[in-house]
C-alpha positions in Angstrom: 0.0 0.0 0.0 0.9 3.6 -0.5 3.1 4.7 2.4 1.1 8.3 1.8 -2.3 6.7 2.6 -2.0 3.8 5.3 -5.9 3.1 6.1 -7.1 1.3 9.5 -8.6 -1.5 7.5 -8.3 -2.8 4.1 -10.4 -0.7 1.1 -10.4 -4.4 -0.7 -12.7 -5.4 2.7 -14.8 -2.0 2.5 -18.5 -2.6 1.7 -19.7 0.6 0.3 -17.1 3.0 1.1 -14.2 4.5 3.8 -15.0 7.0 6.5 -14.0 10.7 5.4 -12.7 11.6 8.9 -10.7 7.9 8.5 -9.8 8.6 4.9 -8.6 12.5 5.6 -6.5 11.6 8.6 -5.1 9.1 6.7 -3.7 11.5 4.2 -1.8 13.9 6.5 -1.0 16.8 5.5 -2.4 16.6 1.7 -5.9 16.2 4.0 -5.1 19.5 5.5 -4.0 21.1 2.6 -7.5 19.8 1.0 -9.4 21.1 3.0 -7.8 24.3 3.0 -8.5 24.4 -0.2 -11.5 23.9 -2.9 -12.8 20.7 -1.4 -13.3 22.2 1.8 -16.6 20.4 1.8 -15.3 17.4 2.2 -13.3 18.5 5.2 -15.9 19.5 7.4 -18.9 17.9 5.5 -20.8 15.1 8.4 -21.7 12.4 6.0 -19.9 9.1 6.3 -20.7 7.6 3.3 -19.1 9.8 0.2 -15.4 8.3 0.1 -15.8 5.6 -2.2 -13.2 2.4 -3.0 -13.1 1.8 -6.9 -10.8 0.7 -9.4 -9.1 2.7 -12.1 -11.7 1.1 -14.6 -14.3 2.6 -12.2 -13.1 5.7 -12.5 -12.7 5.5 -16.4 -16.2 4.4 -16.1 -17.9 7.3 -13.8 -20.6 9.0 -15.2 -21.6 11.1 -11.9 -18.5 12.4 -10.3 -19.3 14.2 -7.2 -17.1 17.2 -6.0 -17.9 16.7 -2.6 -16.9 13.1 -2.4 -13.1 11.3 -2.2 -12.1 7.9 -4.3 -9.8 5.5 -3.0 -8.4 2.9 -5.8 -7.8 -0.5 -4.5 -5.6 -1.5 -7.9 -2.5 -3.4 -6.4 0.4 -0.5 -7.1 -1.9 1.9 -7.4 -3.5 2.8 -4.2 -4.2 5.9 -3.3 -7.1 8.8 -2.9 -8.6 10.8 -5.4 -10.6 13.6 -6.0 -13.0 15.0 -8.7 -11.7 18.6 -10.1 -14.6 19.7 -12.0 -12.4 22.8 -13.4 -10.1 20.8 -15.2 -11.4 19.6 -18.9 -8.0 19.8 -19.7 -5.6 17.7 -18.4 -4.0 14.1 -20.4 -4.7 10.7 -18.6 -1.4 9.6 -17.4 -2.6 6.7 -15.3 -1.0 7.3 -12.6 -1.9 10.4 -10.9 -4.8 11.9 -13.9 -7.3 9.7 -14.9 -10.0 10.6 -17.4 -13.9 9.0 -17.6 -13.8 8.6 -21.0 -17.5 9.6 -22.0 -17.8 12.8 -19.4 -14.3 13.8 -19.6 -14.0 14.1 -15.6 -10.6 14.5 -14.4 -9.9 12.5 -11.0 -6.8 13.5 -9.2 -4.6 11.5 -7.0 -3.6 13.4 -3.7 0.3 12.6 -2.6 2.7 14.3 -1.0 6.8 12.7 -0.7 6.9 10.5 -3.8 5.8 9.5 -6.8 5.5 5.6 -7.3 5.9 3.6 -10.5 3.3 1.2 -10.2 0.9 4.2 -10.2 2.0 4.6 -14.1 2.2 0.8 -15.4 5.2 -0.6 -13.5 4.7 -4.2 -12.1 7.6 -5.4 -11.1 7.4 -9.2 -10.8 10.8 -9.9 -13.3 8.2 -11.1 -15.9 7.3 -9.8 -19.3 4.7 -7.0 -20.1 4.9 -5.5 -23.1 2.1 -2.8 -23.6 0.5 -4.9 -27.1 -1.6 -3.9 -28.9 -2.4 0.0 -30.8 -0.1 2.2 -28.9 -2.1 4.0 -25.8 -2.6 7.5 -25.7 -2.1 7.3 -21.8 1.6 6.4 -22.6 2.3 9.2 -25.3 6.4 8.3 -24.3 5.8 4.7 -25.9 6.5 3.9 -29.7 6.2 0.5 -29.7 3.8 -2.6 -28.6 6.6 -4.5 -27.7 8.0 -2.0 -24.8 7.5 -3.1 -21.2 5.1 -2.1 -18.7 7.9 -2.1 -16.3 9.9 0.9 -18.4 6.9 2.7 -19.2 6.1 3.2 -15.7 9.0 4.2 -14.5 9.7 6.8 -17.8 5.7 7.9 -17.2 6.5 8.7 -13.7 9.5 11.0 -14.5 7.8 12.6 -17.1 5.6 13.6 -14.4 7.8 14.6 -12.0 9.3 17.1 -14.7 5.7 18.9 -15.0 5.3 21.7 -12.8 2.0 20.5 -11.9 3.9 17.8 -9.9 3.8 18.0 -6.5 7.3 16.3 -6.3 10.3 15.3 -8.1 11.2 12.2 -5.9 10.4 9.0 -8.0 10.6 5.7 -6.0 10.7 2.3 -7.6 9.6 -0.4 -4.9 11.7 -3.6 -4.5 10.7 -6.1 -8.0 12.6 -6.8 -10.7 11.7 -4.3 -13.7 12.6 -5.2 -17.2 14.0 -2.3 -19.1 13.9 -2.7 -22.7 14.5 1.3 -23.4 16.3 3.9 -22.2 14.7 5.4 -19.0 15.6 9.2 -20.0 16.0 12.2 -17.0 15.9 15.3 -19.5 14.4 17.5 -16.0 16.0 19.2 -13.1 16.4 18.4 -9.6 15.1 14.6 -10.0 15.4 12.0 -7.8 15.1 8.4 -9.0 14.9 6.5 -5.9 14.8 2.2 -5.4 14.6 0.5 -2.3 16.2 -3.0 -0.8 15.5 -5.3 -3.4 15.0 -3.1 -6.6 16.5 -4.2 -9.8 16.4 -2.8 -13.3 17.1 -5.5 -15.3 18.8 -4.2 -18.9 16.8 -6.3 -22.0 18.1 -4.4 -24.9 21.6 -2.9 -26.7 21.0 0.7 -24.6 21.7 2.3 -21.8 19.1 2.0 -19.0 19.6 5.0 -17.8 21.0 8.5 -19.5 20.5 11.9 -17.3 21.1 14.1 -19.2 21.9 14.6 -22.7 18.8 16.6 -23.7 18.0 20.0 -25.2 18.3 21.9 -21.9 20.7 21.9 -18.4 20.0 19.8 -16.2 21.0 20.2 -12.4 20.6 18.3 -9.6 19.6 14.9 -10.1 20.0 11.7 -8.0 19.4 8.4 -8.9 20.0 6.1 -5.4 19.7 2.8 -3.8 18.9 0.8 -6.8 20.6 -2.5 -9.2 20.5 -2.5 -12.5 21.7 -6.0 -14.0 22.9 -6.4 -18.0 23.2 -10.3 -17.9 21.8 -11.2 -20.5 24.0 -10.2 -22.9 22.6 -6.7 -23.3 24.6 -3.2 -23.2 25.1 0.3 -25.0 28.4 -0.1 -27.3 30.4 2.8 -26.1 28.6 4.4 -23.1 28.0 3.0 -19.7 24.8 1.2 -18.9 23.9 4.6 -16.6 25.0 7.2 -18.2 25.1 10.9 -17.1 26.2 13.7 -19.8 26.2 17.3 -18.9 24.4 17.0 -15.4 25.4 19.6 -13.0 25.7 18.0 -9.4 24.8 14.6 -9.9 24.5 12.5 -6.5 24.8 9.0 -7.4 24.7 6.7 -4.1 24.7 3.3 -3.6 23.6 1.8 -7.1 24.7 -1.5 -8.1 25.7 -2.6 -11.8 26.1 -6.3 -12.8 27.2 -7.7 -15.8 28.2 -10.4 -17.6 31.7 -9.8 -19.7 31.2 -13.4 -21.3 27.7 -12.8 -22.3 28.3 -8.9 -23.3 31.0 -10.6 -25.8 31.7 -8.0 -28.3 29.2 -5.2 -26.6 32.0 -2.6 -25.1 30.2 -0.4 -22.6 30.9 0.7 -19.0 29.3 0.4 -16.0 28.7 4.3 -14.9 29.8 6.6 -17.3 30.1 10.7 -16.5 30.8 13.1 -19.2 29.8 17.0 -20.7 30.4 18.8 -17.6 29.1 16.3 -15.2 30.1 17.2 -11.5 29.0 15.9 -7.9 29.1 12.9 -6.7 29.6 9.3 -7.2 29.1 7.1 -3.5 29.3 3.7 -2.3 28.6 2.0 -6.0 29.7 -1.2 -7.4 30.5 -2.0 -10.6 31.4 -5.6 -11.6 32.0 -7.2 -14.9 31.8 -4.6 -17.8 33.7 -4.5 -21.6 34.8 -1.4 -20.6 36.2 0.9 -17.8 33.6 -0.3 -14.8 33.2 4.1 -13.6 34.1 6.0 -16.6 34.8 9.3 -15.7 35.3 10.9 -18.7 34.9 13.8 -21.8 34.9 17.0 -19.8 34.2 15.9 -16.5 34.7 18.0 -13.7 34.2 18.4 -10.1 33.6 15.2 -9.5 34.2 13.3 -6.1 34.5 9.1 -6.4 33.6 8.2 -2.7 33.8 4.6 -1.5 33.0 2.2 -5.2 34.3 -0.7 -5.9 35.3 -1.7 -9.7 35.9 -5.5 -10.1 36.0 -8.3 -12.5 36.4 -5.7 -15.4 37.2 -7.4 -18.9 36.7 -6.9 -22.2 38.4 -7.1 -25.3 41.7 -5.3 -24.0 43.1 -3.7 -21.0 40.1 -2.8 -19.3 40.4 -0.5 -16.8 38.6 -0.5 -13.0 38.1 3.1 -13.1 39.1 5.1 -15.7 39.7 9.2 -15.7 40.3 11.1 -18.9 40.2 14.2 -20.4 38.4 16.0 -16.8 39.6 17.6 -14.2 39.0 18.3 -10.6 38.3 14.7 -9.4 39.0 13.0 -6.4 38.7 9.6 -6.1 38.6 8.6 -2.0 38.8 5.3 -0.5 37.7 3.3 -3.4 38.5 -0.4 -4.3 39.2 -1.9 -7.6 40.8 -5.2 -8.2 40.7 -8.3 -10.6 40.3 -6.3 -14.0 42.0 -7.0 -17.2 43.8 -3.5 -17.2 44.8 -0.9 -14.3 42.8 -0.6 -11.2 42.5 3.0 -11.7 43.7 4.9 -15.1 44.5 8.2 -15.3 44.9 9.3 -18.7 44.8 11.9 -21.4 43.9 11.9 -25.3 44.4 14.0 -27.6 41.4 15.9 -27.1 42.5 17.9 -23.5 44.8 16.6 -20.5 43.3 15.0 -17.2 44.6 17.6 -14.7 43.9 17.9 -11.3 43.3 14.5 -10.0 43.4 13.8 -6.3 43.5 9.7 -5.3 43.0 9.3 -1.3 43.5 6.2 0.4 41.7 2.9 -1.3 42.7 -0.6 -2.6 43.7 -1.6 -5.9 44.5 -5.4 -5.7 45.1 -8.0 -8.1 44.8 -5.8 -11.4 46.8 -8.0 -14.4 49.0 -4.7 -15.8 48.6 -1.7 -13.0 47.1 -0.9 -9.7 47.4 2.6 -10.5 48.4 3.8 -13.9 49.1 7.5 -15.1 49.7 7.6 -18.9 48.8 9.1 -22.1 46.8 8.3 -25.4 49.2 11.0 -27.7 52.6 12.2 -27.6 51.8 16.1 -26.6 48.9 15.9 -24.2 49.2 14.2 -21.0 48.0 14.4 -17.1 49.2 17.3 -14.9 49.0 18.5 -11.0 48.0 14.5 -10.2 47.9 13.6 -6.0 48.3 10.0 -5.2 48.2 9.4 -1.0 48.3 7.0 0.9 46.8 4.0 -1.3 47.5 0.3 -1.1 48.5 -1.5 -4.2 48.8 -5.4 -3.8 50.2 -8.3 -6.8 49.4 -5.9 -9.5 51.7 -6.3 -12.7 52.6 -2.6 -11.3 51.4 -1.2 -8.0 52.2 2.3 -9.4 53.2 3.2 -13.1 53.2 6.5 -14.7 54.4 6.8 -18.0 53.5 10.6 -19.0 52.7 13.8 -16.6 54.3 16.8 -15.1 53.6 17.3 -11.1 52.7 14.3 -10.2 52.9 13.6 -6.0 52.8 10.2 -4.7 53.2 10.1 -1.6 52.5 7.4 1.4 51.8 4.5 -1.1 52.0 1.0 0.0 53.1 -1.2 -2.3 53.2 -5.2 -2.1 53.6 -8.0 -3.9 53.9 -6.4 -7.2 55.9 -6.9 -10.4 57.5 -3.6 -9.5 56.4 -1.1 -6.8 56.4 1.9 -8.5 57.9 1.8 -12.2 58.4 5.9 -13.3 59.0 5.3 -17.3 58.2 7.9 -19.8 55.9 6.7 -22.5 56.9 8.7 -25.5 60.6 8.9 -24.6 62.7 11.2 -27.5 66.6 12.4 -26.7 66.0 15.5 -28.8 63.1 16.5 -27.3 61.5 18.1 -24.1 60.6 14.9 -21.2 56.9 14.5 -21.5 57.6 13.0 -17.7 58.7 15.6 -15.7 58.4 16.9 -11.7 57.7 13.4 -10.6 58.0 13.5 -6.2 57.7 10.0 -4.2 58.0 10.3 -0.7 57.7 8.1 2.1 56.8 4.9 0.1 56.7 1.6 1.9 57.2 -1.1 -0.5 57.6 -4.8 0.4 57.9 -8.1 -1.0 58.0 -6.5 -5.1 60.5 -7.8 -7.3 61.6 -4.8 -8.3 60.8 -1.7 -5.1 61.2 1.5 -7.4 62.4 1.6 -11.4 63.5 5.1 -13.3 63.7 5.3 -17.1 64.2 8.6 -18.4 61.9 11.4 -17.3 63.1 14.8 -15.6 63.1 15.9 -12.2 62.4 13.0 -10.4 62.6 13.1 -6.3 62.3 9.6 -4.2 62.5 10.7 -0.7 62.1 9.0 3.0 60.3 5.9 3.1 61.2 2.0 2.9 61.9 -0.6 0.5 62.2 -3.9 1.5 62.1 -7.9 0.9 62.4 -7.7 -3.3 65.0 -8.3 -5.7 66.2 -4.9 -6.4 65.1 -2.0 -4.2 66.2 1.0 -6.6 66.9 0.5 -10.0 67.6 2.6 -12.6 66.5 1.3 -16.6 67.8 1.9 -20.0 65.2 3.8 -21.9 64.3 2.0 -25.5 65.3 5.0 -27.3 68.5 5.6 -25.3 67.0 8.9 -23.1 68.9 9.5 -20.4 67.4 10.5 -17.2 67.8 13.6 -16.0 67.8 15.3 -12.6 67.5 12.1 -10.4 67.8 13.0 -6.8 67.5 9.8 -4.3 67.4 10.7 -0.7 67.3 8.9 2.5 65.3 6.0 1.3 65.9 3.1 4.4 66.7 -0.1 2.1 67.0 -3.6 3.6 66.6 -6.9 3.1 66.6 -6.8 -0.6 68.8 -9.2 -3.0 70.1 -6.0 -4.3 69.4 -2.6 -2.6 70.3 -0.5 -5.3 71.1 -0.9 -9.1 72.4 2.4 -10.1 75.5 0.5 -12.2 73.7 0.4 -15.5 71.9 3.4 -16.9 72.9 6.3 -14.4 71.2 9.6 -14.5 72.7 12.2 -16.4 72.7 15.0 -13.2 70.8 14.5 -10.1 71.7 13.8 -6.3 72.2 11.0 -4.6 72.0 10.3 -1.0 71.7 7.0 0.4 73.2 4.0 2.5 74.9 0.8 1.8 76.8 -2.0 3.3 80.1 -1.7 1.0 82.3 1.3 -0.5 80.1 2.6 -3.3 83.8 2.5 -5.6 83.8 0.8 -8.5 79.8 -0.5 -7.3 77.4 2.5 -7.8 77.2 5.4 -11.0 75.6 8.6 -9.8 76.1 12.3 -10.1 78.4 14.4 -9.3 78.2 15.4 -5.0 76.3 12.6 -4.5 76.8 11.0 -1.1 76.9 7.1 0.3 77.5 6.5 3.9 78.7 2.7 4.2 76.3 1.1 7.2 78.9 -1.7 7.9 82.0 1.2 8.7 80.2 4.5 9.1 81.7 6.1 6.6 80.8 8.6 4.2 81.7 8.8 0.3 81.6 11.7 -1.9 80.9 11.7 -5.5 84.1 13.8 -6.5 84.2 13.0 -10.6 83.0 10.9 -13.4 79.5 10.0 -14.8 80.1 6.1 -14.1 80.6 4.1 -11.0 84.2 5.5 -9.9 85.1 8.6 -8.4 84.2 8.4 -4.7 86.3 9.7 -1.9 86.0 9.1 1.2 85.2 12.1 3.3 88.0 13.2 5.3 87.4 14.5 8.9 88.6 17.9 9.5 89.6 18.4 13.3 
């Protein structure tokens, strides 16, 4: 039953009708504000017998409306009060909350206050098949064809109402049931709220999205869609967009939606799971994502000021290396305390095209576990655009190919990570490497890393500016090393710096491809002679005598002097 009309006894059990006193107080404040208003009749009128049950046939069917009187309709999903408004020749039958008696033309109005329910407008719910049949019905003008389900043109009938400014509210609420969605539900209106409760699914039954806010021939601000599932198992998915899909919404509040599907059965469908783009900000909390073609959260195409809060991306895979999360071309997003793990690609992707730069990213605590090529991954799509001012704090990054690679960018911060169990820890390799020109990796800072248990901690190839400060590396093969670039680009401007290695195979491997200038600061068990290439004043204080070694000359691994001790 309606939560906005709760009656002491059952309208299915009534005889000839409901007491008004009953029926008003049942109402709450739509009662008061009835009476306030042109039905004030009925409010203080003393006759018991004027508030009818009926059907929505009955209603159809009326051929003597009374002003005076009230109608409850007993239709499972539908119930609820209504009233005759004999100034009204107007209005369309929408089912839900305008119904029309189709000889007199009477308009009956539903009184509600909080939400707007599906069922009122055709939804059903029970995870069977509807379809409307039949010539198309005027009552759904949004349908174009007799095979569309019940279950979508309810919900799309009640939004369209919500839009109206006759609404009295904007909140929609889909009630637990599984709804079959064969077309796109479309939120073209402001200030929406699509809301499910325990137990809702949408369950996707065509090659679309289920839902797209946005996208439609005027702004739309402030819509939420919350506490719902919508399942593509079947097979079913939009090729290139997300199977919810926000474009252009201006603070969007997306919490706790669920979206399942099946990467086998999607086969060559490629779509994400949420997908932001056109200016889309606000908010994306505690969702799931599991098993798209493509990224699971796509935040993407001119996305900005966006906050990822607590989601989960899993079991991503498609047709390459699909990504968890994926952020490109936007900026201003922060992604907090999210999970991603067991997808084909990175955990989370950071990356620009050659349309704009992602700049501006901020990544906060979270997991990103058991990704095949990256937990985190910072990279490019072209050789002149890539990400800028990216934040990376404090996340954990577990038997990924790479806990932490980035291939492109200029000021990037990592700082904090925790790295285990990896192919390497944290691999810093620029992507589109040239000697003759400019690094497109550049002002690259790690500090305080705690790496464990990777084969290799930390790798450098080529790239500019690069800091790696504080922390600990520990338990791998190599803890530093530093790689020959494929198209022989030296690394410039290297500076190591009190970095507590132990308990590796091989602390540091510096012998190989050493930076071009830089600075070096760092401990080890033997004299660095002969063992260690680094720049010029670099220093090496040997743990097992206490000494300390100066880089006096040379590019390679000789030229250290011991320090002498001036009295």
């Amino acid at each position: 039953m309606d939560k906005n009309v709760e009656l002491a006894a059952s309208p299915r059990n009534a005889s000839a009708g409901v007491s008004r006193r009953k029926l008003l107080a049942s109402i709450g404040a739509a009662g008061v504000l009835l009476a306030a208003g042109g039905l004030r009749n009925i409010a203080h009128a003393d006759d018991e017998d004027c508030c009818a049950t009926v059907s929505i046939a009955d209603l159809r069917a009326m051929t003597d409306p009374q002003p005076e009187c009230l109608y409850y309709v007993h239709d499972a999903g539908k119930e609820g009060v209504f009233y005759y408004d004999p100034n009204d020749t107007t209005s369309a039958d929408n089912l839900g909350t305008v119904v029309v008696a189709s000889g007199l033309g009477a308009r009956f109005k539903r009184i509600y206050e909080e939400e707007i329910d599906v069922r009122w407008f055709g939804s059903i719910g029970d995870g069977t098949s509807h379809p409307v049949g039949g010539t198309l019905n005027p009552v759904f003008p949004h349908s174009a064809d007799a095979s569309d389900e019940m279950d979508w043109i309810g919900i799309q009938g009640a939004i369209n109402w919500a839009t109206k400014p006759a609404a009295k509210t904007r909140r929609v609420v889909v009630p637990p049931g599984r709804y079959l969605i064969n077309r796109t539900i479309e939120i073209d209106g402001s200030n929406v709220e699509l809301e499910g409760r325990a137990g809702t699914v949408l369950s996707l039954e065509a090659d679309v999205s289920a839902i797209v806010a946005g996208a439609g021939s005027s702004d739309v601000t402030r819509v939420v869609l919350r506490d719902f599932i919508v399942e593509a198992m079947s097979g079913n998915g939009p090729t290139g967009a997300g199977i919810i899909e926000c474009t252009g919404v201006e603070f969007l509040n997306a919490d706790n939606l669920r979206v399942f599907a099946d990467p086998v059965a999607l086969g060559s469908v490629s779509c994400s799971g949420i997908r932001t783009n056109g200016g889309t900000s606000g908010v994306l909390a505690n969702c799931l994502v599991s098993g798209t073609t493509r990224a699971g959260f796509n935040i993407d195409a001119g996305t900005q000021e966006l906050r990822v809060i607590g989601c989960e991306a899993r079991d991503c895979t498609g047709g390459g290396d699909v990504p968890g999360i994926r952020i490109s071309c936007s900026k201003n997003i922060i992604v907090s305390d999210c999970r991603s793990h067991d997808n084909q690609g990175a955990g989370l992707l950071i990356e620009a095209d050659e349309t704009s730069p992602t700049s501006a990213v901020q990544v906060v605590g979270g997991q990103y576990l058991n990704n095949f090529t990256d937990g985190i991954a910072v990279v490019s799509a072209v050789s002149n655009v890539f990400p800028e001012n990216i934040v990376i704090e404090g996340v954990r990054a577990k038997s990924n190919g790479n806990g932490i690679r980035v291939a492109t960018g200029r000021n990037i911060a990592i700082t904090g990570p925790s790295c285990k169990g990896n192919v390497t820890g944290i691999a810093l390799a620029e992507q589109y490497s040239n000697p003759s020109a400019s690094s497109t990796l550049t002002s690259i800072r790690v500090s305080a890393p705690h790496l464990a248990e990777n084969s290799d901690g930390i790798t450098v190839s080529a790239g500019n500016n690069i800091v790696i400060e504080r922390g600990s590396i520990y338990g791998g093969n190599y803890g530093i090393r530093t790689l020959t670039d494929p198209n022989g680009k030296a690394t410039t401007n290297l500076f190591l710096t009190n970095v507590y290695l132990f308990s590796n195979t091989n602390d540091l491997d510096l012998t190989t491809v050493p930076a071009s200038s830089g600075h070096y600061r760092f401990r080890s068990s033997v004299n660095p002679e002969s063992v260690y290439a680094a720049p010029v004043g670099s220093q090496c204080t040997d743990s097992a005598t206490g000494k300390l070694y100066w880089k006096r000359t040379g590019t390679g691994t000789t030229g250290w002097k011991e320090a002498a001790l001036v009295p």
